[in-house]
N, C-alpha and C positions, 0 to 999 in steps of 0.2 A: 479511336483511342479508348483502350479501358480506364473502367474508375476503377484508383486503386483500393477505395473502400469497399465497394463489392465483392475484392479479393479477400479481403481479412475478414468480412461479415460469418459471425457466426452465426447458427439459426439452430433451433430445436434436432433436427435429425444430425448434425454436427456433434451438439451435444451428448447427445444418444450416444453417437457411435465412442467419444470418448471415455466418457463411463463405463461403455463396454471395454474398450479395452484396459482400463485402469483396475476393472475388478478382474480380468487377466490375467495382469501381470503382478496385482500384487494380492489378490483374492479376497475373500468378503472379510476374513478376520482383520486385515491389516491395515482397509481403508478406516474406522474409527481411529485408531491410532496416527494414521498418515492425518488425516482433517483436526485433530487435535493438536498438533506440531504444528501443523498451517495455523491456526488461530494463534496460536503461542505466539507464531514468528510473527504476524498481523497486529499482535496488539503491542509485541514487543516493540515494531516499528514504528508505529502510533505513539508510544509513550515516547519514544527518540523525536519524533517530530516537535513533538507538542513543546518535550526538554527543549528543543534548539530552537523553536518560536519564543519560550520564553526568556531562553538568555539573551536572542537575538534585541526581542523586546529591549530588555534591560540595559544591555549594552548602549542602545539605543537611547534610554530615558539617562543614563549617564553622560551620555556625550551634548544631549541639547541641554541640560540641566546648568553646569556652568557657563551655554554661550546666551542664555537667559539670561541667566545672575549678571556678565558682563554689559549688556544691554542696559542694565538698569543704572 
């Protein structure tokens, strides 16, 4: 039986070769521009997370807050 993690392992010459072909297809001008959009999109999805952590939070200190108050 294969391990399926050994299938999706990536290693250094994997890496290589994708590089290579990324600076291919969109050549050396375009990848700053391309890793610049990638970060944009990364932090944008960051900041969406962290948003819906803390509404989740909230929502959350809402709803035990009055089965508190009713305890007492």
């Amino acid at each position: 039986m294969i391990n399926n993690v050994l299938l999706w392992s990536v290693g250094f010459p994997e890496m290589l070769v994708l590089a290579l072909i990324v600076v291919l297809l969109f050549g050396g001008k375009k990848i700053p521009e391309l890793m610049k959009g990638l970060g944009k999109g990364v932090k944008s999805f960051k900041d969406g997370m962290s948003e819906a952590e803390a509404e989740i939070k909230k929502t959350k200190d809402e709803i035990e807050k009055p089965a508190e108050e009713e305890k007492k």
